[in-house]
Backbone as CSV, one residue per row, in Angstrom:
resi,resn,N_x,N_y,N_z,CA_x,CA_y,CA_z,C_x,C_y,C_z
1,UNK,-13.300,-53.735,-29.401,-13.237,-55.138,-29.013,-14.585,-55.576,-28.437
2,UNK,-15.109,-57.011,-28.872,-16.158,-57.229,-28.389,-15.837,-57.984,-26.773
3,UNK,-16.151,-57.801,-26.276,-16.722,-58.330,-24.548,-18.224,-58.777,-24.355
4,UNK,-18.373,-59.777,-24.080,-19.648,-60.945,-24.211,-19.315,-61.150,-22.372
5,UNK,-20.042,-61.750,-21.854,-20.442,-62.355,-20.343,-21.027,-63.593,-20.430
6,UNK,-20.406,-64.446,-19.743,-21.065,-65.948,-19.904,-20.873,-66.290,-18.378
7,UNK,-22.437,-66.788,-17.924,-22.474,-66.414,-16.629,-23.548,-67.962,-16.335
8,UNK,-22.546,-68.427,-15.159,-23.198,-70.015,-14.340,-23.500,-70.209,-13.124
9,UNK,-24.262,-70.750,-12.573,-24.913,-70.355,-11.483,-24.898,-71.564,-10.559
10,UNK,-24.520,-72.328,-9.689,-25.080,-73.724,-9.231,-25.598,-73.040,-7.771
11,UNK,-26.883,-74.172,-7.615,-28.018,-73.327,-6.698,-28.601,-74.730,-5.798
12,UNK,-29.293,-74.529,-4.993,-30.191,-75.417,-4.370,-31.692,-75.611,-4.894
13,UNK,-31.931,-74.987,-5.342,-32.980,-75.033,-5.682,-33.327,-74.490,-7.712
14,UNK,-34.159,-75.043,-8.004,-34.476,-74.839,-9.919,-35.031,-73.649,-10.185
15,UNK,-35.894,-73.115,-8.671,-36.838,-71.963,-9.208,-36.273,-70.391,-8.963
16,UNK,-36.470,-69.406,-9.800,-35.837,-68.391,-9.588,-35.432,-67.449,-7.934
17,UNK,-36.035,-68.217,-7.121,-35.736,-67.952,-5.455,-35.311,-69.048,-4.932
18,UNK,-34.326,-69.451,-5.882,-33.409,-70.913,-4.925,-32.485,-70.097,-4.661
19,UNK,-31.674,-70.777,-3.491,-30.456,-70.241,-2.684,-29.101,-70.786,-3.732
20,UNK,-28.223,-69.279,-3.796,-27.377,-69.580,-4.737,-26.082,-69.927,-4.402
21,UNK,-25.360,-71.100,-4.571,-24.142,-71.088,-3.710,-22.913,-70.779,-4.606
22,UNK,-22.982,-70.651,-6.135,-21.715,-69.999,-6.216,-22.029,-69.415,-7.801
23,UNK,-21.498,-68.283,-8.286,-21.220,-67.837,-9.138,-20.077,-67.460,-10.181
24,UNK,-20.178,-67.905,-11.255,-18.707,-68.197,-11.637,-19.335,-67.326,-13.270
25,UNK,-18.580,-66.380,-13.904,-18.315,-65.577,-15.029,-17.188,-65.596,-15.806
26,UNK,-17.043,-65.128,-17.296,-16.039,-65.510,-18.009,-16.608,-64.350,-18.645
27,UNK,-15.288,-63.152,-19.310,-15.364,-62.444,-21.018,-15.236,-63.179,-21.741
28,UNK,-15.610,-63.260,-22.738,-14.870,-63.552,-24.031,-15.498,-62.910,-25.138
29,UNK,-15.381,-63.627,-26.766,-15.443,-62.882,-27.725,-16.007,-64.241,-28.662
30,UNK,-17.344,-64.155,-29.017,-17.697,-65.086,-29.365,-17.315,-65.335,-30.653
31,UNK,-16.831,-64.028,-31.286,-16.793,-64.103,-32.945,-15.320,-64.620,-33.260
32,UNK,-14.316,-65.117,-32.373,-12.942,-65.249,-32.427,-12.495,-66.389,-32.126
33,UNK,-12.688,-67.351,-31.875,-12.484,-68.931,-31.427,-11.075,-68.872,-30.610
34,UNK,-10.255,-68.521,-31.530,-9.128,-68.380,-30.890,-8.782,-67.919,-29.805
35,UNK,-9.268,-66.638,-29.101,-9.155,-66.048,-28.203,-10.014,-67.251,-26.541
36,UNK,-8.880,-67.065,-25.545,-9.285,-67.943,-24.736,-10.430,-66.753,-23.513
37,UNK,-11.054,-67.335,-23.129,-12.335,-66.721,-22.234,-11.162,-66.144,-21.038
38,UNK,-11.434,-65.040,-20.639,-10.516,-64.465,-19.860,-11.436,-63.461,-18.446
39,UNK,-10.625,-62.983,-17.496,-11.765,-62.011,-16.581,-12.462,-62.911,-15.876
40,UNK,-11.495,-63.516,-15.100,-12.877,-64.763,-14.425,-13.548,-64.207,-13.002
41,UNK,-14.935,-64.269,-13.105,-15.457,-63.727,-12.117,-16.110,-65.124,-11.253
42,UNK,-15.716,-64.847,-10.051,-15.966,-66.408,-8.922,-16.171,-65.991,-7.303
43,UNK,-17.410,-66.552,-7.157,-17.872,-66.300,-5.778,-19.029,-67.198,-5.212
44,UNK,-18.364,-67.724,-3.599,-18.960,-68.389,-3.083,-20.073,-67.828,-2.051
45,UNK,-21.441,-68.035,-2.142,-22.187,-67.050,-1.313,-22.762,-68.002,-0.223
46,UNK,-22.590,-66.355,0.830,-23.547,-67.221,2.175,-25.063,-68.042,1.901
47,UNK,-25.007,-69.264,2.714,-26.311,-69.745,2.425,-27.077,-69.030,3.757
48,UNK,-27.288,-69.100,4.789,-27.880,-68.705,5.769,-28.421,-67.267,5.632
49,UNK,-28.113,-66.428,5.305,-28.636,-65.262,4.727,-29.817,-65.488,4.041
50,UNK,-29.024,-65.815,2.522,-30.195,-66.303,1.895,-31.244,-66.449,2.390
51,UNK,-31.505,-67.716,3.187,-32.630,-68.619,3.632,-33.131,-67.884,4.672
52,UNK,-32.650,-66.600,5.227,-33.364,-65.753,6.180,-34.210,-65.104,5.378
53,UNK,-33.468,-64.919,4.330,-34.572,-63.801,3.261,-35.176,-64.313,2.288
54,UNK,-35.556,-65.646,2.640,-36.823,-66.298,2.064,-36.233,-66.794,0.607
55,UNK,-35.041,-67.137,0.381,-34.892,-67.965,-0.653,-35.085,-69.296,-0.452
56,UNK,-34.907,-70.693,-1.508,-35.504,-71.826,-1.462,-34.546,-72.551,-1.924
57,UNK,-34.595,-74.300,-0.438,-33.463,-75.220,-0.674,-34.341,-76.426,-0.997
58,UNK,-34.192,-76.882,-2.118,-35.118,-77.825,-2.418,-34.910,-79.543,-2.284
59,UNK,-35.489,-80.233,-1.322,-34.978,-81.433,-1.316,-34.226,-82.364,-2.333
60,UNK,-35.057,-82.433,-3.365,-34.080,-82.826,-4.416,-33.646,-82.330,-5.363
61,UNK,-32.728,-81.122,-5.322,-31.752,-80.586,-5.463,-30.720,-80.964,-4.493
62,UNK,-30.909,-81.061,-2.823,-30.110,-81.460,-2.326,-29.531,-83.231,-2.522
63,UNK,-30.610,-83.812,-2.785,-30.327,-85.214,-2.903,-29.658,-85.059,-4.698
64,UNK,-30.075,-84.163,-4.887,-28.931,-84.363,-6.287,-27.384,-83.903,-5.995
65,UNK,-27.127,-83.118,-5.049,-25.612,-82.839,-4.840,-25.074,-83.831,-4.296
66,UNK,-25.705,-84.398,-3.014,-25.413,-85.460,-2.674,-24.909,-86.647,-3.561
67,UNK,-24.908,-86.318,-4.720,-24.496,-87.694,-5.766,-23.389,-87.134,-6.536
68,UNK,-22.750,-86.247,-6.709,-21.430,-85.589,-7.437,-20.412,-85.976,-6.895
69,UNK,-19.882,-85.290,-7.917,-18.001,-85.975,-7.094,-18.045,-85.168,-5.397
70,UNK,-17.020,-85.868,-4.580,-16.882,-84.901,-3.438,-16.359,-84.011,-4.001
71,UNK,-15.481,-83.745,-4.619,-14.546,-82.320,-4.559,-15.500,-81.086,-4.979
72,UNK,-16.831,-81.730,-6.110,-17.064,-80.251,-6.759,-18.408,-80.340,-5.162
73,UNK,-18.739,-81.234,-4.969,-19.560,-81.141,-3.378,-19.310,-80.035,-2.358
74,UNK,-18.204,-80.350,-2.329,-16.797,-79.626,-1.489,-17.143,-77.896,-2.014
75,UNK,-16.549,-77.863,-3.212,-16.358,-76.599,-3.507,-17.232,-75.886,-3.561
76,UNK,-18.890,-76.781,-4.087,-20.137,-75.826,-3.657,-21.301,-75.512,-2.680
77,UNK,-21.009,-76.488,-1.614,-21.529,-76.230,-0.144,-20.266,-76.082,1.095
78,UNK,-19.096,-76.787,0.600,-18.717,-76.315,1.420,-18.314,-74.870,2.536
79,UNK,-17.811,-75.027,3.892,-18.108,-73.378,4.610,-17.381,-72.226,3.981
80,UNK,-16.274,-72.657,3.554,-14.978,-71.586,3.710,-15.223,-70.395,2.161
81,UNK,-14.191,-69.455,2.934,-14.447,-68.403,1.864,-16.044,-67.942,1.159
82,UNK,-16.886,-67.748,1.821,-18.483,-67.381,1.269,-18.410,-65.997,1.861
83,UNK,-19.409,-65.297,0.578,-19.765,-64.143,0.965,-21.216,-63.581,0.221
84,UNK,-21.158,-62.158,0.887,-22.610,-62.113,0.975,-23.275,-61.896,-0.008
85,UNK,-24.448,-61.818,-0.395,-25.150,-61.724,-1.527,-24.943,-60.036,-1.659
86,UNK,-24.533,-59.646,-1.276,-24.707,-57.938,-1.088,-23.028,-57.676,-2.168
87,UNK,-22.327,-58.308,-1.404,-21.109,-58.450,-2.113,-20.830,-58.278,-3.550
88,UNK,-21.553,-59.701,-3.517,-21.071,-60.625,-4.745,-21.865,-59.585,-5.725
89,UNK,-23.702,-58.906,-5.737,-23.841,-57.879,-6.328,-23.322,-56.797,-7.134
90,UNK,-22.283,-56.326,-5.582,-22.190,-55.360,-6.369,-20.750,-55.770,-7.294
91,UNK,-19.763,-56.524,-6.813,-18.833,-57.012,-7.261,-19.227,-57.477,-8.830
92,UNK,-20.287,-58.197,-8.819,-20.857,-58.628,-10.228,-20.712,-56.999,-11.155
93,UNK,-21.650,-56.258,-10.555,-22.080,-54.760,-11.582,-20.555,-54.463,-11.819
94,UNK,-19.774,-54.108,-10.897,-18.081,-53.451,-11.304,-17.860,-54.421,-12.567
95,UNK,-17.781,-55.544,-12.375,-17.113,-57.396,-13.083,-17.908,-56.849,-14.834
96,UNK,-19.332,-56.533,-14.639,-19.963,-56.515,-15.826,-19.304,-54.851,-16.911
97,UNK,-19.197,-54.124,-16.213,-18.866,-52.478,-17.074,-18.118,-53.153,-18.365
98,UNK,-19.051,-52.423,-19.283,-17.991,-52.943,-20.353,-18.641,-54.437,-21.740
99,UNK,-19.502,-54.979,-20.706,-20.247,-55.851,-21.765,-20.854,-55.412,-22.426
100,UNK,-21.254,-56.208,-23.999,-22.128,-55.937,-24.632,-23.486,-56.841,-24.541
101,UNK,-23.154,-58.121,-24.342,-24.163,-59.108,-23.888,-24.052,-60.105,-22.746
102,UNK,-24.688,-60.701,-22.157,-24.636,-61.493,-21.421,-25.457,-62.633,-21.754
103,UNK,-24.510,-64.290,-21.509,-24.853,-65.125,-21.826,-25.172,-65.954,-20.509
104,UNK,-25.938,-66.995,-21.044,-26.134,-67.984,-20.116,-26.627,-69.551,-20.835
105,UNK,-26.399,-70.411,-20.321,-27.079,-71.576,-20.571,-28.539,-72.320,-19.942
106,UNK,-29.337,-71.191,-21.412,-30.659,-71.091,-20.895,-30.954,-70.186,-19.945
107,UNK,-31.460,-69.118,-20.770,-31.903,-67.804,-19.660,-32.893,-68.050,-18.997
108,UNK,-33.705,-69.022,-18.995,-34.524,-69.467,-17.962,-34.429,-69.779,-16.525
109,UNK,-32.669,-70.006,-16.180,-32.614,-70.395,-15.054,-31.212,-68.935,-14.672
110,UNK,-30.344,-69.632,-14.950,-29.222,-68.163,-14.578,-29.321,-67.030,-14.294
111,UNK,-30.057,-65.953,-15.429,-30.235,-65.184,-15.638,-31.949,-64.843,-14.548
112,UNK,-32.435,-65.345,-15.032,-33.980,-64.973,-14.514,-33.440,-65.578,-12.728
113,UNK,-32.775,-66.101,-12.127,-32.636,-66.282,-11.155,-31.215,-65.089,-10.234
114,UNK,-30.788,-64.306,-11.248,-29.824,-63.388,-10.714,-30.752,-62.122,-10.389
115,UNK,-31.712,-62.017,-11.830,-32.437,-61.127,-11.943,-33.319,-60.864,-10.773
116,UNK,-33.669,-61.987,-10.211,-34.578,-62.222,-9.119,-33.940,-61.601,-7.741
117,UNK,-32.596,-62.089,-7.705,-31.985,-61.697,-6.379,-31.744,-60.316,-6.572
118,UNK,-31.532,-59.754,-7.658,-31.196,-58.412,-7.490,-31.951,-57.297,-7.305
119,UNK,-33.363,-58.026,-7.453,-34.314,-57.220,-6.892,-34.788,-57.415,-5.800
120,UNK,-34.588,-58.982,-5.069,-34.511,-59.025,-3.689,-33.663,-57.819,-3.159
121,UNK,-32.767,-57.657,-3.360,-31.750,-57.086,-2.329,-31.538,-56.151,-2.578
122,UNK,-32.773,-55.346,-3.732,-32.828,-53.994,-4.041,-31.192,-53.216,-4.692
123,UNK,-31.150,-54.359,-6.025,-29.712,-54.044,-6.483,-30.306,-53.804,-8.072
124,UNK,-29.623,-53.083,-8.704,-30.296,-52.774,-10.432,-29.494,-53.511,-10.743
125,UNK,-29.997,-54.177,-11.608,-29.746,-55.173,-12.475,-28.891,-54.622,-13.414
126,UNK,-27.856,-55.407,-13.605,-26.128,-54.365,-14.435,-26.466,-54.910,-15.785
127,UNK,-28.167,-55.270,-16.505,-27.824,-55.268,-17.593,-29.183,-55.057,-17.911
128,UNK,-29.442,-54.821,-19.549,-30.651,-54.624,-19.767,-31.325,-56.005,-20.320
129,UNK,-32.661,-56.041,-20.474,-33.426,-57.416,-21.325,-32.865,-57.481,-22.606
130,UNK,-32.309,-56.496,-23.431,-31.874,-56.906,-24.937,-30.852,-57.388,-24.885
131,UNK,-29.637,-57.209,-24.103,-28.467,-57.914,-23.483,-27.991,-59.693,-23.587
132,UNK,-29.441,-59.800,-22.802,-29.235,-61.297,-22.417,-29.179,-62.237,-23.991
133,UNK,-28.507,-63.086,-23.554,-28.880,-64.032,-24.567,-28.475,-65.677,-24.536
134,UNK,-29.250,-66.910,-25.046,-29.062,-67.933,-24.809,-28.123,-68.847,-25.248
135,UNK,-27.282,-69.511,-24.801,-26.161,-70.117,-25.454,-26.836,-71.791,-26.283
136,UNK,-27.304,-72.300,-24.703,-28.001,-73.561,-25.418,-29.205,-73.464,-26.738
137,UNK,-29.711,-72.595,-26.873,-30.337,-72.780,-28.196,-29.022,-72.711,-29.508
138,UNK,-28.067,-72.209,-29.464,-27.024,-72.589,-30.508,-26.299,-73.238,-30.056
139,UNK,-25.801,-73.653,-28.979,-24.967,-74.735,-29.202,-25.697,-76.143,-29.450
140,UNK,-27.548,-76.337,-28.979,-28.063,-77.675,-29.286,-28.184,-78.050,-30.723
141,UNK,-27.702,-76.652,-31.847,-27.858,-76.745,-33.251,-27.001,-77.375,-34.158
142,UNK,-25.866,-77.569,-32.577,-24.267,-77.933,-33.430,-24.877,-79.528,-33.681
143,UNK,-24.186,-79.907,-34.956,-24.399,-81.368,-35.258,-23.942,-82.466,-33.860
144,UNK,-22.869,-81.847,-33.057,-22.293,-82.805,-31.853,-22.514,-81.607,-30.991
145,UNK,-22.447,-81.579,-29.659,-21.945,-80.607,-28.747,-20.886,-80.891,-28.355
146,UNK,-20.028,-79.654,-28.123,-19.061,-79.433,-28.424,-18.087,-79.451,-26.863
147,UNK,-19.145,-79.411,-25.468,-18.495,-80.234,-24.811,-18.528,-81.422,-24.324
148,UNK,-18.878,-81.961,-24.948,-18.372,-83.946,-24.988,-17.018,-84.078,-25.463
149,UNK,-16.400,-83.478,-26.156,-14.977,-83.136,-26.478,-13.945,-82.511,-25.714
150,UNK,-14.222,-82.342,-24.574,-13.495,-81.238,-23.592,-13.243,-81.902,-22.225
151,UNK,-12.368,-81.801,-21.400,-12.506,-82.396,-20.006,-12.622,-81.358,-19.136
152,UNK,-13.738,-81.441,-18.092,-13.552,-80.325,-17.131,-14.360,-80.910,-15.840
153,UNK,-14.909,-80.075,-15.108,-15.029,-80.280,-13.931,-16.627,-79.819,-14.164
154,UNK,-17.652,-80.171,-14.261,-18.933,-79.811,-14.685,-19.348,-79.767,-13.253
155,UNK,-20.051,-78.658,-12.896,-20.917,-78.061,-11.940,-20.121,-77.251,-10.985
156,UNK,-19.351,-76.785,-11.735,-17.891,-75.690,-10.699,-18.718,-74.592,-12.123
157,UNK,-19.176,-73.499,-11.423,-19.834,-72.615,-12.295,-18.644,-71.531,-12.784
158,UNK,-17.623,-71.584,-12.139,-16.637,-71.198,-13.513,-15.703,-71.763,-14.247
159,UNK,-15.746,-73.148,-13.776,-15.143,-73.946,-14.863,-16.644,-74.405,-16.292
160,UNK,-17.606,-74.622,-15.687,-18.595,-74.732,-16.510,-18.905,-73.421,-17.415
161,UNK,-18.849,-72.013,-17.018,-18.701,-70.848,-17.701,-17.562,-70.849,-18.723
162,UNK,-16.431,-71.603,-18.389,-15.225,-71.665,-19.265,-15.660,-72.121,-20.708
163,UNK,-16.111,-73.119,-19.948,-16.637,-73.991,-21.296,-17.630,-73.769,-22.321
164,UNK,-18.647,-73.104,-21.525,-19.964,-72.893,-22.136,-19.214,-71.865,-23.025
165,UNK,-18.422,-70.664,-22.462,-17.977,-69.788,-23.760,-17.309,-70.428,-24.918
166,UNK,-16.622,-71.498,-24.755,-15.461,-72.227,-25.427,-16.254,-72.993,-26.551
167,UNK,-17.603,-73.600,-26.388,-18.748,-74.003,-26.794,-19.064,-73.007,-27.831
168,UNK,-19.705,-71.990,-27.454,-20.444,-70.930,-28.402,-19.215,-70.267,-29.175
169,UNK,-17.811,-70.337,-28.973,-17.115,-70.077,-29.836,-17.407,-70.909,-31.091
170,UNK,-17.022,-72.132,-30.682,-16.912,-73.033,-31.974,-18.324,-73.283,-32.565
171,UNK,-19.537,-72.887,-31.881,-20.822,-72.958,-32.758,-21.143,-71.705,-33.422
172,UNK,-20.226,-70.602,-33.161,-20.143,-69.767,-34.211,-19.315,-69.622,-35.292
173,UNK,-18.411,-70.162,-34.799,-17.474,-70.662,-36.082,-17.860,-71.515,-37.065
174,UNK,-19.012,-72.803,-36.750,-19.286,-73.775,-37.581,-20.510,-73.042,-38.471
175,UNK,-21.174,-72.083,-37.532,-22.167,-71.397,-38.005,-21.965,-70.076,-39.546
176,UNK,-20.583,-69.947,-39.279,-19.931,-68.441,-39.978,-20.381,-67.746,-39.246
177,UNK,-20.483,-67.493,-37.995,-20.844,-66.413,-37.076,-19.670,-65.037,-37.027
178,UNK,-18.531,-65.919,-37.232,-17.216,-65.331,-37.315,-17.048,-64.005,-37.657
179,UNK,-16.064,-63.702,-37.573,-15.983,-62.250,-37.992,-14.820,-61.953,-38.937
């Protein structure tokens, strides 16, 4: 069985040492449409830590949260239930056993920004560079994207992980990616 990782990040900051406030993961199976994204991995992390250990809150990033709905506001600065970057680490490596790739939307930011913390905090990175791979370069190929068709809660990084897999399903399907 294939096992894929599709992995979302919402942060304070754009650059790979912004402070991360929540992490949200999904399995799935890109070659199967049918099959729904399952294994949800979700965690809210301390900010204050962070920012002791020299990560970055960027003004406007903050003036951009400031403009979302309250609820997903709520769910990604708010206090309750956060934990530590140490945690969520290693919790991630257990969460990952078992993938073959890991996705993101645009490895420029997700990925190169997990990558970053995990060498902050002196954690090996639970995957290798051939691993990774980008979702938005195939899903921007689809004639429509494919979530403008979908209702969800955009910037809840595992409802946005839901999707993004749900996405690269059907742009492999349109593609014959299929199996």
């Amino acid at each position: 069985m294939v096992a894929h990782a599709m992995l979302d990040l919402e942060t304070l900051d754009i650059t790979p040492q912004g402070v991360i406030l929540t992490i949200g993961g999904v399995k799935f199976d890109p070659f199967h449409p049918g099959k729904e994204p399952h294994s949800d991995f979700y965690m809210r992390l301390e900010i204050e830590n962070q920012e002791d250990r020299g990560r970055v809150i960027n003004k406007d990033t903050l003036d951009w949260w400031s403009r979302q709905d309250p609820e997903i506001i709520e769910e990604a600065l708010g206090d309750h239930d956060r934990h530590s970057v140490e945690a969520m680490l290693a919790a991630l490596k257990k969460w990952f056993v078992g993938c073959d790739k890991v996705w993101a939307q645009g490895i420029c930011f997700d990925i190169s920004m997990l990558e970053d913390i995990h060498r902050q905090y002196g954690y090996p990175i639970p995957w290798q560079f051939y691993q990774v791979e980008d979702s938005r370069t195939i899903i921007n190929r689809m004639p429509k994207d494919p979530r403008k068709d979908m209702n969800f809660a955009a910037h809840n990084a595992l409802e946005d992980c839901r999707v993004q897999a749900k996405s690269l399903q059907i742009a492999f399907k349109h593609f014959n990616f299929v199996k």
